[in-house]
C-alpha positions in Angstrom: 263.1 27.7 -159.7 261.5 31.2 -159.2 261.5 33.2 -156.2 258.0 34.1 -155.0 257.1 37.6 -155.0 257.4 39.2 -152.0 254.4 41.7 -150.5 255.6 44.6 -149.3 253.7 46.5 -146.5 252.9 49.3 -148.2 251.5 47.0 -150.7 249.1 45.5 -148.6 248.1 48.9 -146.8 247.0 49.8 -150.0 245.1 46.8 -150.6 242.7 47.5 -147.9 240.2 50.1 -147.6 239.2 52.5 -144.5 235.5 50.7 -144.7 237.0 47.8 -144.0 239.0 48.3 -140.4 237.4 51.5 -139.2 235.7 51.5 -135.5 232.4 52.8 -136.5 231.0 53.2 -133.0 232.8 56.1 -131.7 232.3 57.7 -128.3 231.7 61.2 -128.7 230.9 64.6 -126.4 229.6 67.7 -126.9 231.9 71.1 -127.0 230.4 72.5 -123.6 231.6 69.3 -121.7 234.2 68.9 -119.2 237.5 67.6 -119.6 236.8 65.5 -116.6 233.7 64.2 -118.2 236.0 63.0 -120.8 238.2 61.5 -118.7 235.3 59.1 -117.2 234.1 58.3 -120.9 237.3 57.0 -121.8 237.8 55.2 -118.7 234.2 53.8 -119.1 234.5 52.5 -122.6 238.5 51.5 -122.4 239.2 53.9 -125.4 242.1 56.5 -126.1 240.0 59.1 -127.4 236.9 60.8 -127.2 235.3 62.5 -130.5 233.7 66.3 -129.9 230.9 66.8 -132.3 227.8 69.0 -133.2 224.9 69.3 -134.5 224.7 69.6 -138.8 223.7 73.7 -138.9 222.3 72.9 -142.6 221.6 69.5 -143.0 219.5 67.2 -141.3 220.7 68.0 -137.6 220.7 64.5 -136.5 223.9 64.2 -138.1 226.7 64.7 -136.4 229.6 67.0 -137.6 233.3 66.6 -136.0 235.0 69.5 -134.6 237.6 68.5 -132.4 239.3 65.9 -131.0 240.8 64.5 -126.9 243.3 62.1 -126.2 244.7 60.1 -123.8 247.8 62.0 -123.5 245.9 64.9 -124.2 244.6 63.9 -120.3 247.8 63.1 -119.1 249.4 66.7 -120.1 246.3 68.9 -118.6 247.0 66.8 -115.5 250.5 67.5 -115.5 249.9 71.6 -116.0 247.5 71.7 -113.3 244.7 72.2 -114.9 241.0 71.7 -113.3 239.7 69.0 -115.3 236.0 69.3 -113.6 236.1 73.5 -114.5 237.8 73.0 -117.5 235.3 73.1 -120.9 236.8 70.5 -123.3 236.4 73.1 -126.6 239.1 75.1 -124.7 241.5 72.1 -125.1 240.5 70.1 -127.8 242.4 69.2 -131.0 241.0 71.2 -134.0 240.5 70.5 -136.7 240.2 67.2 -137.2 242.2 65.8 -139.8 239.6 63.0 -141.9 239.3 60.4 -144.5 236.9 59.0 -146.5 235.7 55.7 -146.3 236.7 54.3 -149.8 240.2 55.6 -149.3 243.2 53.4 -148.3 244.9 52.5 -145.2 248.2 53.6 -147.5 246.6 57.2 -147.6 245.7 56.9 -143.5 249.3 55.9 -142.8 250.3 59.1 -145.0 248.3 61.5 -142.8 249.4 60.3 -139.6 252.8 60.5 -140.7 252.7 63.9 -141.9 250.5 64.9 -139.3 252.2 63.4 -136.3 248.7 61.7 -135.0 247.4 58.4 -134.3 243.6 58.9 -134.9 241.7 60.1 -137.9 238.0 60.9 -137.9 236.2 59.0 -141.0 233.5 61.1 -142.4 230.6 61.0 -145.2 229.7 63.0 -148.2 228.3 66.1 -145.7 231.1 65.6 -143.6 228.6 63.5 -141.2 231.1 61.3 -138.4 231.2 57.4 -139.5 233.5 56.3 -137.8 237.4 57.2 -136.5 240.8 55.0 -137.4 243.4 54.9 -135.3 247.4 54.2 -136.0 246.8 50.5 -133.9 243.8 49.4 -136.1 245.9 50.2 -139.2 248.4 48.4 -138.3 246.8 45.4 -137.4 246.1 44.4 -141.1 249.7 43.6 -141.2 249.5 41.1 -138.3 250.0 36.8 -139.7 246.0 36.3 -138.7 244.5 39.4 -140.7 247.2 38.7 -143.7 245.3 35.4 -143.6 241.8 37.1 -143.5 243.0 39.3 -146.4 244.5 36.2 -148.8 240.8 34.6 -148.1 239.3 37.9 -149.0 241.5 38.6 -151.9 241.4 35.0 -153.1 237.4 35.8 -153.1 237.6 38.6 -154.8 239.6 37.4 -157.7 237.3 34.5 -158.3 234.7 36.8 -158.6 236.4 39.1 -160.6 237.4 36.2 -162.8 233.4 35.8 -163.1 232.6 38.8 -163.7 235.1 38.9 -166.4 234.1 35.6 -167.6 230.4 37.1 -167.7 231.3 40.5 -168.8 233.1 38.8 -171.9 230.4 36.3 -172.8 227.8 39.4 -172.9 230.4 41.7 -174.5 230.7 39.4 -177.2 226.7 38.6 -177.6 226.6 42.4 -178.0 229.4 43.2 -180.3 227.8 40.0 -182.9 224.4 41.9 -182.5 226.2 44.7 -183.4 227.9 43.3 -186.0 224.9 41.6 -187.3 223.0 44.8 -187.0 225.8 47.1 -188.6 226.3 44.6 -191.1 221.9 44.9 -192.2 222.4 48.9 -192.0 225.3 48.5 -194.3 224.0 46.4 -196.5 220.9 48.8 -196.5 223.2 51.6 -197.4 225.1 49.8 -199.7 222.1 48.8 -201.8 220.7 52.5 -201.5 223.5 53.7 -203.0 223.7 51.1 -205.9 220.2 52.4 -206.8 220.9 55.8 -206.6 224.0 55.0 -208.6 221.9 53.0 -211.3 219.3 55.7 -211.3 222.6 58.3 -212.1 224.4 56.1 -214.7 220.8 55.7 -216.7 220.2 60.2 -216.5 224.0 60.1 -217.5 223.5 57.3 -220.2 219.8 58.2 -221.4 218.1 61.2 -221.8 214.8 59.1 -222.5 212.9 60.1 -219.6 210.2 57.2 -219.7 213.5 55.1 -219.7 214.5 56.7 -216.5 211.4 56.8 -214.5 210.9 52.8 -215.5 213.8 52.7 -214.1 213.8 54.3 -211.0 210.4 52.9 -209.9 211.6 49.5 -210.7 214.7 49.8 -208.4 212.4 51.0 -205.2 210.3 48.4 -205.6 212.5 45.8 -205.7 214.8 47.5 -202.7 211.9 48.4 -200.4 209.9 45.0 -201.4 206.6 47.6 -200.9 203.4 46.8 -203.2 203.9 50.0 -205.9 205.7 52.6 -206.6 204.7 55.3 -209.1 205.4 58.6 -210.4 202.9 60.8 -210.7 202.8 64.5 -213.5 200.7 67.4 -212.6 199.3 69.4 -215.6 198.7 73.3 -215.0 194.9 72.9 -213.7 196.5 70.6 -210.8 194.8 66.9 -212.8 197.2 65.0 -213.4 198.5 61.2 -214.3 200.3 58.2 -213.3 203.4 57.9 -215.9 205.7 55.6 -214.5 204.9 52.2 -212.1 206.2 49.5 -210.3 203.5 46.9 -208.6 203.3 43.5 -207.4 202.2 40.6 -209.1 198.7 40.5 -207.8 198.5 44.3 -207.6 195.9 46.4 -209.4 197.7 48.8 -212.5 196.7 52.0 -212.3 199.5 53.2 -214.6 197.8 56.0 -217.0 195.2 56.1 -214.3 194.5 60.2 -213.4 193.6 61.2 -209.8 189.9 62.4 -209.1 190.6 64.3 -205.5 188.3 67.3 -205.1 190.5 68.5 -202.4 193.1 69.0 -204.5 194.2 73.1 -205.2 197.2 75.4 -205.7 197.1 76.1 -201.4 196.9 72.5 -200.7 199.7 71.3 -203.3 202.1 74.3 -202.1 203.5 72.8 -198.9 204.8 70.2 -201.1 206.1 72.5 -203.8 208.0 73.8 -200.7 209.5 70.4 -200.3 207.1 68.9 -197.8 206.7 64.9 -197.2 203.7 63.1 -196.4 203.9 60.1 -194.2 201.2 57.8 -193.8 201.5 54.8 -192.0 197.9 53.7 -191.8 195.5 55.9 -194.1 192.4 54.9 -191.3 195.4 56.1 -188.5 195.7 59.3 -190.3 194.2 63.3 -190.0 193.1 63.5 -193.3 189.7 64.7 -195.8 187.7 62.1 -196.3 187.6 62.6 -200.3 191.1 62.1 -200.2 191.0 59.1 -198.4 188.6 57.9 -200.5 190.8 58.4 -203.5 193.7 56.6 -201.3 191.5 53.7 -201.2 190.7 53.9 -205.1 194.3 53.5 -205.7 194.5 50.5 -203.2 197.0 52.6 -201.1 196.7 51.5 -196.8 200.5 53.2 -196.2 202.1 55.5 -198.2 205.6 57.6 -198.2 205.0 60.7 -200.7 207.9 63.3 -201.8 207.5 65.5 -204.6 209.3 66.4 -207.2 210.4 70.1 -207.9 211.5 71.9 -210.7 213.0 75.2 -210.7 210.6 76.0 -207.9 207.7 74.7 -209.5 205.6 71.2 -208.5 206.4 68.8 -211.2 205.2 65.4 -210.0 205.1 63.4 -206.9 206.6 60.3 -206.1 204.5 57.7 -204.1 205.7 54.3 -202.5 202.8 52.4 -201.1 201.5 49.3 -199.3 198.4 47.5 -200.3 196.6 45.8 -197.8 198.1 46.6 -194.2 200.2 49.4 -192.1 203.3 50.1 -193.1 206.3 52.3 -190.4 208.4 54.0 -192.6 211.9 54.3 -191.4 214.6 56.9 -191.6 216.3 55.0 -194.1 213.3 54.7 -196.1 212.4 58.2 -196.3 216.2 59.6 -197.5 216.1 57.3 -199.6 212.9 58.7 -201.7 214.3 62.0 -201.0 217.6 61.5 -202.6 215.9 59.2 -205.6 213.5 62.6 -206.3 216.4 65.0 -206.8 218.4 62.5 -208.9 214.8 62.6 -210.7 214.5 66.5 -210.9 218.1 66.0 -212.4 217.2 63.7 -214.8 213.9 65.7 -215.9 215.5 69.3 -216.0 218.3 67.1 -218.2 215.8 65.8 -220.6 213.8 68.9 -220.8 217.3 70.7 -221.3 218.1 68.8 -224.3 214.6 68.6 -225.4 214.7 72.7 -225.7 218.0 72.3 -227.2 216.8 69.3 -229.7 213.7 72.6 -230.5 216.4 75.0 -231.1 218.9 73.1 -232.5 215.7 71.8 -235.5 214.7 75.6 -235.3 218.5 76.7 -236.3 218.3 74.3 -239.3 215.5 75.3 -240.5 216.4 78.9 -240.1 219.9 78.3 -241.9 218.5 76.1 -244.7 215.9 79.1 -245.2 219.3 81.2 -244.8 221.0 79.2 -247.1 217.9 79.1 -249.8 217.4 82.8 -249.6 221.0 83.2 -250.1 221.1 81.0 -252.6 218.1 82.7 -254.7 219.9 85.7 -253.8 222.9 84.9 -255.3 220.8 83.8 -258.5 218.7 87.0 -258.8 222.0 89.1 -258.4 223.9 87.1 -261.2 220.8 87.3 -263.5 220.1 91.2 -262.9 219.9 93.0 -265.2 221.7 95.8 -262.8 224.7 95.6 -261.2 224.3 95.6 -257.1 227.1 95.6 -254.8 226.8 95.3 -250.6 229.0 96.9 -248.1 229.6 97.1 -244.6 228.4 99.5 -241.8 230.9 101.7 -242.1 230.5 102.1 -246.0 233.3 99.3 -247.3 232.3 97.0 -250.1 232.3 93.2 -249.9 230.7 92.5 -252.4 229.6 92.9 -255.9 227.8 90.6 -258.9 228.8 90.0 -262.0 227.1 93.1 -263.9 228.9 95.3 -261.6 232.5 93.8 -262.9 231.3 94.6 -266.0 230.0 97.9 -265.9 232.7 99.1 -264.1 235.6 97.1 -265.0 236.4 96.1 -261.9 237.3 92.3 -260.4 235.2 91.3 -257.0 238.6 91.1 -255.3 239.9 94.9 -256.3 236.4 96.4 -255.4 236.6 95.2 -251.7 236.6 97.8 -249.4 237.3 101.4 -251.2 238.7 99.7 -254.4 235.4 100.5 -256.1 236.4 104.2 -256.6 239.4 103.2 -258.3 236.7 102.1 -261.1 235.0 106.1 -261.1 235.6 108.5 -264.1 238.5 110.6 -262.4 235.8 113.8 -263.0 233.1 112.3 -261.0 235.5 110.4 -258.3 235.7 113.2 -255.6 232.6 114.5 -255.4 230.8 110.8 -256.0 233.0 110.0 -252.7 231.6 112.7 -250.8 228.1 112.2 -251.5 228.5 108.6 -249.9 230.4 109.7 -247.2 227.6 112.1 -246.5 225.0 109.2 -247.0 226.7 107.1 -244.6 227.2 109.9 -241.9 223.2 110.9 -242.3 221.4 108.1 -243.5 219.5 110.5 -246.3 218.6 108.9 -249.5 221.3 108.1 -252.1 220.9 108.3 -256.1 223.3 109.6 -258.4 224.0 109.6 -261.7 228.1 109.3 -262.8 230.5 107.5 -264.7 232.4 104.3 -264.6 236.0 104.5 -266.8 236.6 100.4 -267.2 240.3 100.3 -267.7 240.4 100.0 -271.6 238.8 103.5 -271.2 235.5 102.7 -271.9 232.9 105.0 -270.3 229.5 104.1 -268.9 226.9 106.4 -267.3 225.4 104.3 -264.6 222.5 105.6 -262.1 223.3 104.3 -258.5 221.2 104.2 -255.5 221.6 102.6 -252.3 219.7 101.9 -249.1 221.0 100.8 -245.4 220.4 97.2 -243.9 218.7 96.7 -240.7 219.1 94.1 -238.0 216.1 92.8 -235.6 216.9 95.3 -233.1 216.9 98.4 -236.0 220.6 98.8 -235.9 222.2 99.3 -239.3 224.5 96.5 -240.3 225.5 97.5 -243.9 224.2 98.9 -247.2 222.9 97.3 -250.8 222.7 99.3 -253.9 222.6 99.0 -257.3 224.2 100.5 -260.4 222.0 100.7 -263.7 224.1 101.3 -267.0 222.1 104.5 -268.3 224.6 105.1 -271.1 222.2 104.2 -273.7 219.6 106.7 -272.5 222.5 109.3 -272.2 223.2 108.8 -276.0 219.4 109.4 -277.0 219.5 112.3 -274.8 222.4 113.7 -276.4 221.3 112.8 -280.0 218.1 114.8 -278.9 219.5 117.6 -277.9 221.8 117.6 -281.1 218.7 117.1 -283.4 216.9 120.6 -281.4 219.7 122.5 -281.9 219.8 121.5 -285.8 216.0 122.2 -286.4 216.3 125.7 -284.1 219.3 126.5 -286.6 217.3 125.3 -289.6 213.8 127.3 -287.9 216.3 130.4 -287.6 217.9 130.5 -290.9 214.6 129.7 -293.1 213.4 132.5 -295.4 209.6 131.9 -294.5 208.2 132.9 -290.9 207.2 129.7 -288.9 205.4 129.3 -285.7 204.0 126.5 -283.5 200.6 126.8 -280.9 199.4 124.1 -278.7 196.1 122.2 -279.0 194.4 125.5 -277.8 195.7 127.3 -279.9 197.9 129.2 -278.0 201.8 130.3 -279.5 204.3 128.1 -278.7 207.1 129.5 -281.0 207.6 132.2 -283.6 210.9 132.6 -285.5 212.6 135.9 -286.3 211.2 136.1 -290.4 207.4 135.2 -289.0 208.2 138.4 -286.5 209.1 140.6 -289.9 206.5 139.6 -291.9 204.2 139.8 -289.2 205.5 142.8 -287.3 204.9 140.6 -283.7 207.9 141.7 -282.0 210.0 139.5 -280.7 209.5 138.4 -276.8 206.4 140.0 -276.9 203.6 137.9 -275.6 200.9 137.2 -278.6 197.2 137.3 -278.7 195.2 135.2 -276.6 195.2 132.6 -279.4 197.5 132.4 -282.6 194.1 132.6 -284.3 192.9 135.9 -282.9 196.6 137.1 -283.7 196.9 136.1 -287.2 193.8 137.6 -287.8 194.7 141.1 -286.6 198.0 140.8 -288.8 196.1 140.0 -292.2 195.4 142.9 -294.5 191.3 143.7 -294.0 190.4 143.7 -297.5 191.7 140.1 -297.5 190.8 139.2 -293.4 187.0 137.7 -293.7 187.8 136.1 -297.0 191.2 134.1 -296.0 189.9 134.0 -292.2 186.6 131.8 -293.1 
């Protein structure tokens, strides 16, 4: 069997409260009063002390501030000194301070004082330090008396049965508000939870698409069906601020107005910039509303009553708006609501600066092709002209190094594409014409003057061939040279007849020379072109002597005269 728990005294002292045992009609005197004045109040009212008070200085002066303190054997020991209690001012002798309490302190902190303190009364004072009361040592100790251990079971037995109600209550409405909490967290989750599967189906279709009529459907579809509102659309602006509805999602009984374009005079580049700026119209009730009347009137044409409006930006300029709308009565938009369109209108931006991204890429990427396949033709015709020409034509680098030549070039000079690249060509040169041919192209490189020369190829079997080259520089976009094409031109045959020629003129001006008769040649006026040395001895012209003004005149003037008119006519 278990022993009961015994209650200790301290125990129970700390149970009870000051409030609850304190004398709260205490007898009190003024400083200026007598100790023999004192001595009559206490006998008059049977108590062992008398409280000395004054007037509150700041508060309300009714109240009634302790400053000292006589006792009974305070009485006793003025008696016993001889001291004139009916002369004797009581602020002379009192006890000061006063030591206090509170009233919502324990009798376990009373009994505390007095110990340390070595007293037996303790003034009990408010929040301004007002007097409420006094406890003495006897009153404390009467809580631990059989009777008022009885009075405190009763009121401790009450006070856990209402405790026990209180905590019955306390649970009971603790637990109505936690399920309403629940209930309520669980909607806000459930809210957030299907926000976030939107804005998750809205990113998975700009991750998996780049259709943007796909995405918009979409998107529009989703808000409706989360916000259970009448339409939602999606809304283009052109560049003179018109613009139309590309993109909708309405109830059944709902008016389309997809394709439809707006017809709001009010509409201009200073009142669309606050929303190129990011601002978002709310509009609960559109009769509730500070607004133009022709753009309530166009409201009303698109059967809009409430409406939540974002826009949509893109790279700082006003692409679109998004609009979610009810039909036919007021609508509060929430919080919720409005992040919601926010964050749906920048997965939208996204998904347009995507599409328009790969739509300029898609231009470029069709633009490239058609550039390389015109590359690839002209290359192609290139490469046919320079294997058909009738020249040989070689191209080099910027800095003068060949990388490439056609098929007439191999044969004119010898030379196989591989050992012409870079400076092989020279090795094809006549070794006469190889040095100073090399510095002429140096030259042209270094000063960008025209090239044309006329040398000799030495193909490895020792064949010669004059060839005329010439060569101009390649220019990029930007003017900046990037290489050079030429061309070589056999001229061997034209070198032969040249030679041949000059051969044949230095046989006839032999012939001219050695011939016995005197020859001479004029021009169509007449005029001497040539006289040989036996014309100049018949004659008597003398040799590198200019002639008459006409061979004419001159041959006239060298006939004999008896024979001039006759041979002249």
């Amino acid at each position: 069997m278990k022993d009961k728990p015994n209650t200790r005294p301290v125990d129970l002292l700390r149970l009870r409260l000051v409030s609850e045992v304190m004398t709260r009609e205490v007898i009190c005197a003024a400083p200026d009063s007598s100790l023999l004045a004192i001595a009559q109040l206490m006998a008059e009212h049977r108590v062992s002390s008398v409280m000395i008070v004054q007037p509150a200085k700041i508060l309300t002066p009714t109240l009634q501030i302790p400053v000292g303190i006589v006792t009974e054997r305070d009485i006793v020991q003025f008696q016993a000194l001889g001291l004139n209690l009916e002369t004797c001012p009581v602020e002379a002798a009192m006890s000061t301070p006063v030591f206090q309490v509170k009233p919502e302190e324990s009798l376990w902190t009373v009994q505390q004082i007095m110990e340390q303190q070595s007293i037996r009364q303790l003034a009990v004072t408010g929040e301004h330090g007002e007097l409420l009361g006094i406890i003495t040592q006897t009153s404390s100790l009467q809580t631990l008396n059989p009777l008022e251990l009885y009075k405190l079971a009763e009121v401790l037995e009450q006070k856990v049965v209402r405790l026990e109600a209180e905590k019955a209550a306390l649970l009971e409405n603790r637990t109505i508000e936690l399920e309403q909490q629940v209930a309520q967290r669980t909607i806000i989750l459930k809210a957030k939870v299907d926000r976030e599967q939107l804005l998750n189906t809205i990113a998975e279709q700009i991750r998996s698409s780049l259709n943007l009529s796909d995405i918009l459907h979409t998107t529009v579809q989703s808000i409706h069906s989360l916000l259970g509102c009448d339409r939602v659309i999606v809304y283009q602006f052109r560049p003179d601020f018109s613009g139309t509805v590309i993109a909708e999602a309405i109830t059944g009984t709902g008016r389309s107005v997809l394709h439809s374009e707006a017809h709001d005079p009010c509409i201009s580049p200073e009142w669309l910039e606050p929303y190129r700026q990011g601002r978002i119209r709310i509009v609960n009730d559109i009769y509730g509303e500070a607004m133009t009347l022709c753009h309530q009137e166009m409201l009303v044409g698109f059967d809009i009553r409430a409406k939540l409006m974002v826009p949509i930006v893109i790279e700082e300029q006003l692409w679109g708006l998004m609009l979610t709308s009810y039909r036919e009565k007021p609508h509060p938009w929430t919080t919720d609501e409005i992040e919601l369109l926010q964050q749906v209108s920048l997965q939208v931006a996204i998904a347009l600066r995507q599409a328009t991204t790969h739509q300029k890429l898609q231009d470029e990427l069709a633009k490239r092709q058609r550039i390389e396949a015109t590359l690839i033709e002209s290359e192609h015709r290139y490469a046919t002209l320079a294997a058909a020409a009738p020249v040989g034509i070689f191209r080099t680098d910027a800095d003068g190094l060949c990388t490439y030549i056609n098929d007439r070039y191999c044969l004119i000079s010898g030379l196989t594409p591989e050992a012409a690249i870079g400076q092989g060509w020279q090795q094809g040169m006549h070794p006469d014409d190889r040095d100073w041919v090399i510095a002429q192209w140096q030259q042209f490189i270094q000063d960008q003057g025209p090239f044309g020369l006329e040398y000799r190829f030495q193909r490895p079997d020792g064949t010669v061939t004059w060839v005329y080259g010439q060569s101009v520089a390649e220019l990029n976009a930007q003017g900046q040279v990037v290489g050079y094409v030429g061309t070589v031109t056999d001229i061997s045959d034209r070198k032969r007849t040249e030679d041949q020629l000059r051969e044949s003129e230095e046989r006839y001006a032999t012939l001219v020379e050695a011939a016995t008769v005197g020859i001479f040649r004029t021009d169509a006026d007449g005029r001497y072109t040539y006289v040989n040395d036996r014309y100049c001895q018949i004659s008597g012209h003398t040799p590198g002597v200019s002639p008459l003004a006409t061979a004419r005149e001159e041959w006239r003037q060298r006939i004999h005269p008896d024979d001039r008119n006759s041979i002249a006519t």
